[in-house]
N, C-alpha and C positions, 0 to 999 in steps of 0.2 A: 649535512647537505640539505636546501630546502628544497622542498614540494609544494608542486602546485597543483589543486586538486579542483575538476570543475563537476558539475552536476547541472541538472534543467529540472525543469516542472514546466506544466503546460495550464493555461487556463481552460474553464469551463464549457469553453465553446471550442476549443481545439477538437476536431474531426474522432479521432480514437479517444478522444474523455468523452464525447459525447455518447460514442457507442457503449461507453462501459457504461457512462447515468443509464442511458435507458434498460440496459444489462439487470442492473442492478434496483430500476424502479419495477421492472415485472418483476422480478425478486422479490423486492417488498411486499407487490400487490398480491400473488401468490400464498403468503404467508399469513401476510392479514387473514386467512381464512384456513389454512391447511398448512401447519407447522412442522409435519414430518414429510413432506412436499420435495421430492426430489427434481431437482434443476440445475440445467448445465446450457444457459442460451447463448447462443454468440449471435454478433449482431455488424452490420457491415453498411456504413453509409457512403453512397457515392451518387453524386452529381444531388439530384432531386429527389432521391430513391432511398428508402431505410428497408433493410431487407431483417427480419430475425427468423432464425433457425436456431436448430440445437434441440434438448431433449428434456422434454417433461412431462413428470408422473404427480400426475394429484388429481384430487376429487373437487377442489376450486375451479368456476366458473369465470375467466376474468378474460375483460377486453383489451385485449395484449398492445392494440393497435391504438387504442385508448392511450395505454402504457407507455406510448411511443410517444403518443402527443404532449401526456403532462412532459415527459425528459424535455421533448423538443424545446418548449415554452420558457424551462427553468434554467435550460443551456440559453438565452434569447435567441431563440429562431422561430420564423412563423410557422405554426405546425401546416397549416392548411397550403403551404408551398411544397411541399413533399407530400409524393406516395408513399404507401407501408404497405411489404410485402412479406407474409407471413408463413413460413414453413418448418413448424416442429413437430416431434414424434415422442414419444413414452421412451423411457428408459428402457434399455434393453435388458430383460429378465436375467439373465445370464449376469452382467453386473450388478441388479439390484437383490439377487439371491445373496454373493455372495458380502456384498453391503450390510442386508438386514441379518443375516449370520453367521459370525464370523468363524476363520477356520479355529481356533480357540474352542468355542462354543462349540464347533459341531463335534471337537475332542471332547468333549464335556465339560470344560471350564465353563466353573458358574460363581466366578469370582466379581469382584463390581466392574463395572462395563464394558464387559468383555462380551457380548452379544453383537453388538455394531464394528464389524471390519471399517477399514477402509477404504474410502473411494476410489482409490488411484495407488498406481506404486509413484514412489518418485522421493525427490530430496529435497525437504525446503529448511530455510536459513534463516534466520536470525539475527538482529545485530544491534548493539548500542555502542558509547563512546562517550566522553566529556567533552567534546567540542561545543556542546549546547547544551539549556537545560533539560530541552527535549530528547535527549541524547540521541541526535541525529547528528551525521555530519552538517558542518555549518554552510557549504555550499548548497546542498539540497533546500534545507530550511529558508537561507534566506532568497532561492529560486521559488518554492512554494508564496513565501511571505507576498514574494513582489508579484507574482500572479494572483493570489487574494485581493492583494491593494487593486491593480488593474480590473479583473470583475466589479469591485466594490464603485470603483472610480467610475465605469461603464453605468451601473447601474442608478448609483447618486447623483451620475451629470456632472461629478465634478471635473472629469476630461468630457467634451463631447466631439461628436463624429469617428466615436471609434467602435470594434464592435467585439463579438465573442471569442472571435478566434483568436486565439496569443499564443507565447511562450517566452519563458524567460532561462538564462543559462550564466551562471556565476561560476568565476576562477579565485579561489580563497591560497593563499601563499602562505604554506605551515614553515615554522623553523625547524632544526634540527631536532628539536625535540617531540614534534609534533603537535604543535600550538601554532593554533592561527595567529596567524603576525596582519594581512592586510588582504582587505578584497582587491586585486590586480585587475579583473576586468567583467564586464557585466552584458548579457546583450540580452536584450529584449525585442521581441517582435509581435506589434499589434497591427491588426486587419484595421482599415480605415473607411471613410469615403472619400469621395472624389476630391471633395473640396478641401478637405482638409490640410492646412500648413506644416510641411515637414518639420521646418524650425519651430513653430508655435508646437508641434506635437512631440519633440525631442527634448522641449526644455520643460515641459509640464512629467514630463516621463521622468525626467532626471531627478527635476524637483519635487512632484509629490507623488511618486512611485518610489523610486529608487534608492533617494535619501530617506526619507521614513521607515523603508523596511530593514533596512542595513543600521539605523542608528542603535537598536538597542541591542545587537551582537557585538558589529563591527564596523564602525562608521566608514564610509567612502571618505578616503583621503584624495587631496590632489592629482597626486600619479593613479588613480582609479581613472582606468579608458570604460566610457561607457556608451555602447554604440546600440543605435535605436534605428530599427529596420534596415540595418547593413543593404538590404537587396536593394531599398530606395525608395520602393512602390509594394504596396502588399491590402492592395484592392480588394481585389478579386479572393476570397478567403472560403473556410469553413469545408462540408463535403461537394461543394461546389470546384474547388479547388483542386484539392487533395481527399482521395478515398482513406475513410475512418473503418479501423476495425475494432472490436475487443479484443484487450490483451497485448497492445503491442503498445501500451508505455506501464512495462513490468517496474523498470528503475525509476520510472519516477514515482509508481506507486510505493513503492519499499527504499532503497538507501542509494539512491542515484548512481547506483554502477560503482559504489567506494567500498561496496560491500559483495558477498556469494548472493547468487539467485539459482532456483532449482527450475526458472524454466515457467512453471504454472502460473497463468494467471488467475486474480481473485475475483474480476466482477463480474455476478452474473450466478455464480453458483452457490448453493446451498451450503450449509455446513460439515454434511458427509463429505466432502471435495477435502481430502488434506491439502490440497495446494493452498487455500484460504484458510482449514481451523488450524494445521499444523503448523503454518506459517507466523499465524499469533500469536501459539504457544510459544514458538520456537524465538519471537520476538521478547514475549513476557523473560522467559529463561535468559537471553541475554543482557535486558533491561535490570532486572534483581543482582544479575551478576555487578552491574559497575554503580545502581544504586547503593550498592551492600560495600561497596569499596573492595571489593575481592578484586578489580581489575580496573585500569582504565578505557578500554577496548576489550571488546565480547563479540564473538560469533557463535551462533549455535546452527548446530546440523541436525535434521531429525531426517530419518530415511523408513518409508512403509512399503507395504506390498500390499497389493487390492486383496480386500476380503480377510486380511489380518486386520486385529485391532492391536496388538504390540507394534511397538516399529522393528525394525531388524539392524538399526542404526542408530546411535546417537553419540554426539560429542561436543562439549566447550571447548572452546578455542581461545585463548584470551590473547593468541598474537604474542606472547612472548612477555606481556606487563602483568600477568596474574602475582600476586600475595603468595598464593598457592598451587602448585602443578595443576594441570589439565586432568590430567588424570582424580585426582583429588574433588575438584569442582565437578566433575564429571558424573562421580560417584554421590556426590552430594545430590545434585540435582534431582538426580533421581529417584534420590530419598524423598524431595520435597514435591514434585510435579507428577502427577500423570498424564500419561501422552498419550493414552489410549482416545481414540475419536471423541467417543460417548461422553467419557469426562471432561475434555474441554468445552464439545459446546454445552453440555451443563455449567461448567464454571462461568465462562463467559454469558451463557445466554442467549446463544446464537440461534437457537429458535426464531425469536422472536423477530418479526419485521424493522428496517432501519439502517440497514444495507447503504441504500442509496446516499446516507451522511458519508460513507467513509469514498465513495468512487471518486472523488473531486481532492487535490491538494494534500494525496497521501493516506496510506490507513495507517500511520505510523506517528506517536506525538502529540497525539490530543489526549492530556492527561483522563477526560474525563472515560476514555473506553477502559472496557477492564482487563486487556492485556496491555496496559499500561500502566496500573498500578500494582505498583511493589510495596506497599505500604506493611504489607502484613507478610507476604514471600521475602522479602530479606530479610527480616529477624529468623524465620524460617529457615533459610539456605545458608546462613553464619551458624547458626548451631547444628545443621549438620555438616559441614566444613572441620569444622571443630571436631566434631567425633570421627571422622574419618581420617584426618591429618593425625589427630590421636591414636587412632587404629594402627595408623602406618609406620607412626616412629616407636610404638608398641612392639611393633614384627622386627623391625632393626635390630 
C-alpha cells in the first residue's frame, strides 16, 4: 500500500527560527570566552519586542542585547525597530551541583567521564534512513532545500519584493516498499510587499525555487500541485504577525515528525543540556547504523536522569529491516560509543562556540558536523556486530 509522507522547514526569518538564532548567537558569544559556561536561554519575539530570559552561569561579560542585534540583522530585520528586553538569572545550584558531579562520581567511580552528570532527565532519539544521501527523510530535506533557495533568492535579488518570513511543506508518495516514487504536493509560503504580483511571485517560486530544489532528489512531475501562498495575501509577516518562541519548531530541527522526539529543544543551550549532546549522539549511533548497511532505517533512544552520567536507557531500533536483531546492534553499540555527557561533547567538540551554524535549516545532514561522520564508527560498529552475533550463535 503506498504512503504519503509530508514534512516542513521554515526559513530564516520565520518568527521561532528567529528566536532560536538569537538563542544560539548568545551561545556563541558566551563561549567565545567561557567554555564550561552553563546556558539554558529562551527567547520569545512578539509584535516589536524580543524579550530573553532563561539562566546563565559564567564569568563572560557579554552584551546580550548586542546578541540580539547581530541575530536580528542576519535573520533580515532592522534591529533598531525592536526593543530588547532582558531577564536572566544563574543556574540554580542545586542543578549545577548535581551537573558538575555526578551520582557515579560521588559513589567513587573514577572511571573516564564519569565526573559530569547529566543536565536533564529525559529521552532523546535518533534517526537515519536511505531516502537520501543525507539520510534524512526526503520530505524534510527537500522542505529545508527550498527554504535555503528562498533566503538565498531573498538575499541575491534574484526574487525581489519578498522578505524573511517563509515556510515551505512537501508531500513525497513512498511505494510499497518504502521508496519514494513522486513529490505529490508542495506549498510554500513567503511574506511579501504590497506591490508585489501574485502570478509574477508564483511562477518565479515554482521556477526557481521549487524546481531546482526537487531536481537532484526527485524531480516535480506534472501531477506535482504546487500551491504558493494558499491564504492569498501574506503581507503582514515576521514577530509582527505571529509571536516567535524557542523551541517550538522541534521537527523541523531534527526529522520532520517521520521520526520519535523526546520533547527537548536544542537552541540556546550548552552542552551539559542532553536534550542537544544526547541528541547528536543518539543521531551519530543511527546514522553508522544504516551507513554500515546493518539497516535501512535506524532509530536510536537514549534515556538519562539529571546528575547521572550513565543513561538508564538505551536501544536500536531498526523498524523491522536490520541484517541483525536489535538486540544484537544494541549490544554492539555500546561496545562502540560512549554516551556518557563528558565524552560526547569531548568527541564532538562541543565546547567550542558555532552553535549558531546549526539553528537555521536543521542540525541534522551537513556531512561536514561530526555527528555526522561515520567514516571511521562503521568499520567500528560491523566488528563489533560481528562478535556479538558470534557470541550469540555460540550460546545456541
Amino acid at each position: 500500500m503506498t504512503m504519503v509522507r509530508s514534512a516542513e522547514a521554515v526559513c530564516i526569518g520565520h518568527p521561532d527560527k528567529l528566536c532560536d538564532l538569537i538563542a544560539d548567537q548568545i551561545l556563541d558569544e558566551i563561549l567565545h570566552t567561557d567554555r564550561n559556561a552553563r546556558v539554558a536561554v529562551e527567547v520569545m519575539a512578539t509584535g516589536r519586542r524580543i524579550i530573553v530570559t532563561g539562566e546563565i552561569s559564567t564569568n563572560a561579560r557579554v552584551d546580550l542585547r548586542d546578541c540580539v542585534r547581530t541575530a536580528l540583522t542576519a535573520a533580515g530585520y532592522k534591529p533598531w525597530r525592536f526593543l530588547v528586553y532582558v531577564w536572566v538569572r544563574r543556574q540554580s545550584s542545586d542543578i549545577n551541583d548535581g551537573v558538575t558531579t555526578s551520582l557515579e562520581a560521588r559513589y567513587g567511580d573514577e572511571s573516564a567521564y564519569c565526573l559530569q552528570g547529566a543536565g536533564d532527565q529525559g529521552t532523546v532519539y535518533g534517526y537515519a534512513c536511505t531516502d537520501t544521501p543525507e539520510r534524512l527523510p526526503l520530505p524534510l530535506v527537500l522542505a529545508h532545500e527550498i527554504c535555503k533557495r528562498l533566503d538565498d533568492a531573498r538575499k541575491q535579488g534574484t526574487i525581489t519584493g519578498i522578505f524573511s518570513d517563509g515556510k515551505a511543506q512537501v508531500s513525497v508518495r513512498y511505494d510499497d516498499a518504502g521508496k519514494p516514487q513522486a513529490v505529490e504536493t508542495v506549498v510554500v509560503s513567503v511574506q511579501h510587499n504590497e506591490s508585489k504580483d501574485f502570478e509574477v511571485l508564483r511562477r518565479e517560486i515554482t521556477s526557481l525555487i521549487v524546481g531546482p530544489a526537487c531536481q537532484r532528489y526527485l524531480p516535480v512531475g506534472p501531477d506535482t500541485l504546487v500551491l504558493v501562498n494558499p491564504s492569498g495575501r501574506f503581507v503582514e509577516g515576521g514577530p509582527k504577525a505571529d509571536t516567535g518562541l524557542t523551541g517550538r519548531k522541534l521537527m523541523v530541527d531534527t526529522y520532520g515528525g517521520l521520526a520519535g522526539h523526546g520533547g527537548g529543544a536544542f537552541c540556546g543551550k550548552d552542552a551539559s543540556k542532553v536534550d542537544r549532546s544526547g541528541a547528536y549522539m543518539a543521531r551519530l549511533i543511527a546514522k553508522t547504523v544504516v551507513d554500515a548497511d546493518l539497516a535501512p532505517h535506524c532509530q536510536v533512544a537514549i534515556s538519562y536522569a539529571i546528575g547521572k552520567a550513565d543513561p538508564v536507557a538505551f536501544s536500536v531500533d531498526t523498524l523491522g529491516t536490520g541484517q541483525y536483531t536489535d538486540q544484537i546492534l544494541t549490544a554492539a553499540a555500546q561496545d562502540v560509543f560512549n554516551l556518557r555527557p563528558a565524552a560526547i561533547i569531548d568527541q564532538f567538540g562541543l565546547r567550542a562556540p558555532g552553535y549558531v551554524r546549526y539553528s537555521t535549516y536543521g542540525h541534522f545532514g551537513d556531512y561536514t558536523r561530526k555527528w555526522e561522520d561515520t567514516w571511521t564508527t562503521s568499520r567500528e560498529l560491523v566488528k563489533a556486530v560481528k562478535k556479538h552475533a558470534h557470541q550469540t550463535n555460540s550460546y545456541k
